[in-house]
N, C-alpha and C positions, 0 to 999 in steps of 0.2 A: 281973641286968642284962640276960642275953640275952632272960628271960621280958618284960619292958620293954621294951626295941626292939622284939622281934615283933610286941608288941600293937598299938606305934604304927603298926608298915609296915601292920596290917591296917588302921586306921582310914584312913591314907592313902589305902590304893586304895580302898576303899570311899568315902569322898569324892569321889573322881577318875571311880570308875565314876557314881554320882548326879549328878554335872556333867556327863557327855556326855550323860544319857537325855534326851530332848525331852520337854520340857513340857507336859500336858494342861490344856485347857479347857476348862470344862460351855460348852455353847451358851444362849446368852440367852433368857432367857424373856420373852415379853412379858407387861405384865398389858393383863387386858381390861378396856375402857371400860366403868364402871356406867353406866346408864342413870338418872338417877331418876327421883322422882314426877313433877318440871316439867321436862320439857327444854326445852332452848332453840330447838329442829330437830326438822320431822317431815319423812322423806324420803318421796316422793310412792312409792306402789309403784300397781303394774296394780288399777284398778277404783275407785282414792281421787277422789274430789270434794272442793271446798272445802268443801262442807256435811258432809258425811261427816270431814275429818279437823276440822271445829271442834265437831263432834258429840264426836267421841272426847277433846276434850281442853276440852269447857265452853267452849268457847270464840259470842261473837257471829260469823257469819259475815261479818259486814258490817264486823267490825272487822278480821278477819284479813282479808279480802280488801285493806283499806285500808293496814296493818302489810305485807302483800306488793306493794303497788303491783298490783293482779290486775286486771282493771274487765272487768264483766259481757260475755260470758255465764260468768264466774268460770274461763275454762280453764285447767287444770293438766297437767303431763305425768311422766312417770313419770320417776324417779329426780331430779326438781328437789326443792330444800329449802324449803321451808315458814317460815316465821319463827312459831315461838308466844307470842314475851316480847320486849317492848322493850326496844331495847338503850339505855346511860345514855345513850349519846350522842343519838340519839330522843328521850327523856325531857329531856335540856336545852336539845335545841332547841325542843320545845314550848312548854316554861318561859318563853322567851326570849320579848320582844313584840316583834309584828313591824317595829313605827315605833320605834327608840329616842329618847326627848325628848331634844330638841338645848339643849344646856348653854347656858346666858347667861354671854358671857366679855364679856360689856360693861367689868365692872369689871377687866380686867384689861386696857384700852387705859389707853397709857404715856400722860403727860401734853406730850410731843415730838409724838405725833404728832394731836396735836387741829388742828380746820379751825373758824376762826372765821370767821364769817359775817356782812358788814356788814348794817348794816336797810337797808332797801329807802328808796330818796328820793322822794317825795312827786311825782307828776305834777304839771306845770304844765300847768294851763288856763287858755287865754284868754277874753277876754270876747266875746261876739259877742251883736248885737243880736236882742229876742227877734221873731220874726213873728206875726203874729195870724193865727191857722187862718180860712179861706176861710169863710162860711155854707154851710149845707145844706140843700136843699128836703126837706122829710118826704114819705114816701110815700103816696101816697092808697088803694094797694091794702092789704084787709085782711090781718094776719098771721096766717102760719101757725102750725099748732097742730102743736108739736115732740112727737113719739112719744116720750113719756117711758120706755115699757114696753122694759127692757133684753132682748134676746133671749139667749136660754141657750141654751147647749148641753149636751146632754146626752151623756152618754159613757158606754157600757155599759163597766162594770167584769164583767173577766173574773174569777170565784174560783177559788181555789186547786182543783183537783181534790184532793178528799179520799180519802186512802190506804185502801184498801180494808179491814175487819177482818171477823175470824170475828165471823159473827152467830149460826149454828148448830153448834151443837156433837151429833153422834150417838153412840151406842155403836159400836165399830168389831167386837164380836161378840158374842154370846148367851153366857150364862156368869157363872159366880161369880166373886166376887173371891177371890183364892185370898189375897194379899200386897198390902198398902197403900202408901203414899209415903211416906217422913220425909224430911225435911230434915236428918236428924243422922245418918242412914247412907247412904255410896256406892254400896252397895249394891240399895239402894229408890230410884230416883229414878223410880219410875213404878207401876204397876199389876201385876198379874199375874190374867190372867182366863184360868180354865178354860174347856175346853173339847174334843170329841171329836177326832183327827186327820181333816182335809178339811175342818169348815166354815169355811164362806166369812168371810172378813176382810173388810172394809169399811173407805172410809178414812172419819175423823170429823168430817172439813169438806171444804169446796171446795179446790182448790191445785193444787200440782203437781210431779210425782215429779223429786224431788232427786239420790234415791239408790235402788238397788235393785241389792244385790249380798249379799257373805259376807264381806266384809272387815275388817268388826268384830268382833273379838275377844267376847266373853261373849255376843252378838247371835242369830249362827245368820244364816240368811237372814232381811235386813232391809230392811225401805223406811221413806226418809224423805221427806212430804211440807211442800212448803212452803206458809203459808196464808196468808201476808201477808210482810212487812218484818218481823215481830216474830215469828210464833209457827211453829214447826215441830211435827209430830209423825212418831212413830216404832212400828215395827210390827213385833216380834221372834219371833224360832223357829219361825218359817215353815217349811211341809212345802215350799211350790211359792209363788214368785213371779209373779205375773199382769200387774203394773203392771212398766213398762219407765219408764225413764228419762227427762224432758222429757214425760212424759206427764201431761196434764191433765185429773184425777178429779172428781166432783161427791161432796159427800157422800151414803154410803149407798153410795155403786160397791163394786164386788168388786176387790181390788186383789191377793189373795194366800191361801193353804190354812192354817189354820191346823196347826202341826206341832209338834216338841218338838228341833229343832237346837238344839245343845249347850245343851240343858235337859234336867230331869231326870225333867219329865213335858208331857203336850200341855198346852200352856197359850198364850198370847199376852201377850208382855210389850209396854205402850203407856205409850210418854212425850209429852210435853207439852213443850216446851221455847218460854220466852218471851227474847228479847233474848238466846240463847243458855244460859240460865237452866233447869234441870228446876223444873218448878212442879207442884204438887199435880193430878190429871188428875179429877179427882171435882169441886173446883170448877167446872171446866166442862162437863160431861157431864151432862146431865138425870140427873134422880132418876129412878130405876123401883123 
């Protein structure tokens, strides 16, 4: 019996002592935001263009400018957000037309509130006596002879100024092709031409520099030239940049040193880009 009591007073206080100790708690962890393949937001960082972040993400520049309300000369500033994907609500107002047809509720006036409308009563006219028109002396002088020939005018129509496009396409450097284009890898969306570190880069049409910085990720120092409303090209792993930004090149210019930034050998890697599209870069490039 007294082994029994004992045991109990011990469990007592130990109870009693576990109810006064304060209570611990781990501190929260937060998880971190995945990123994925599409996001929905690019936040502008130091050196980003519109062309430069629709380059990074496939995108027409002409449509993200329009998706961000942007309007030319396209400026951006650092730390604003970017829209890359229509939101549904965008998508359902597009859907929406803009004049809705206005319903016919004819059939659905009550029969209280109809307006009958008498015929109309017949004018009265009286008779009045008819006159006999006065005689005419004819004219003795000959008549003239009416200019039948209708005058025209003519109106210069003004046309359309026609959007300018690449007519010439150059090599933008001397060199083998080390790696070709697919359309089924991410990876190949352009060219890969060897060549020693310092020759000279050339851009491979007319235009004018979009982009000329480091900011793209697999790139190295890159420039992107613009060649119209449709086609852009691009100029990777540059030693030394020479074309500066808003700068207006002819083809065949020297725009930059060929180099191997973050590549794995000197090489110049050259995209094509149509409507924001990477397109094959050999279709347009003369043969040699």
């Amino acid at each position: 019996m007294k082994a029994w009591s004992s045991s109990l007073l011990v469990i007592l206080i130990i109870s009693v002592v576990a109810g006064c100790a304060s209570p611990s708690y781990r501190a929260p962890v937060k998880k971190q935001k995945h990123v994925g393949p599409n996001p929905a937001h690019h936040q502008v960082e130091k050196g980003d263009t519109l062309y430069s972040i629709a380059w990074r993400y496939n995108l027409d520049f002409r449509e993200l400018a329009s998706l961000n309300r942007i309007a030319k000369p396209y400026t951006i500033y650092p730390n604003q957000l970017i829209k890359l994907q229509r939101t549904k609500r965008t998508q359902l107002a597009n859907k929406q037309p803009k004049n809705p047809p206005l319903k016919n509720n004819i059939g659905q006036i009550q029969n209280s509130n109809r307006v009958v409308i008498d015929r109309p009563k017949k004018p009265q006219v009286q008779d009045k006596p008819l006159v006999k028109p006065k005689p005419v002396k004819a004219s003795t002088k000959p008549a003239q002879k009416q200019d039948t020939t209708e005058k025209t005018v003519v109106k210069k129509v003004l046309k359309n100024p026609t959007k300018k496009s690449v007519t010439k396409w150059v090599w933008p450097v001397k060199g083998r092709v080390l790696s070709g284009y697919s359309s089924s890898n991410a990876n190949r969306k352009g060219i890969d031409i060897g060549g020693n570190i310092g020759s000279l880069v050339r851009a491979a049409a007319d235009g004018k520099v979009v982009y000329s910085g480091s900011g793209l990720r697999g790139y190295g120092n890159l420039i992107i030239i613009k060649h119209d409303d449709d086609f852009l090209s691009a100029y990777a792993h540059n030693r030394q940049l020479l074309a500066k930004e808003n700068d207006s090149v002819k083809a065949g210019q020297v725009i930059a040193e060929l180099g191997s930034t973050e590549a794995k050998r000197p090489m110049l890697h050259f995209e094509i880009r149509r409507k924001g599209k990477p397109v094959n870069p050999l279709k347009y490039l003369p043969r040699r």
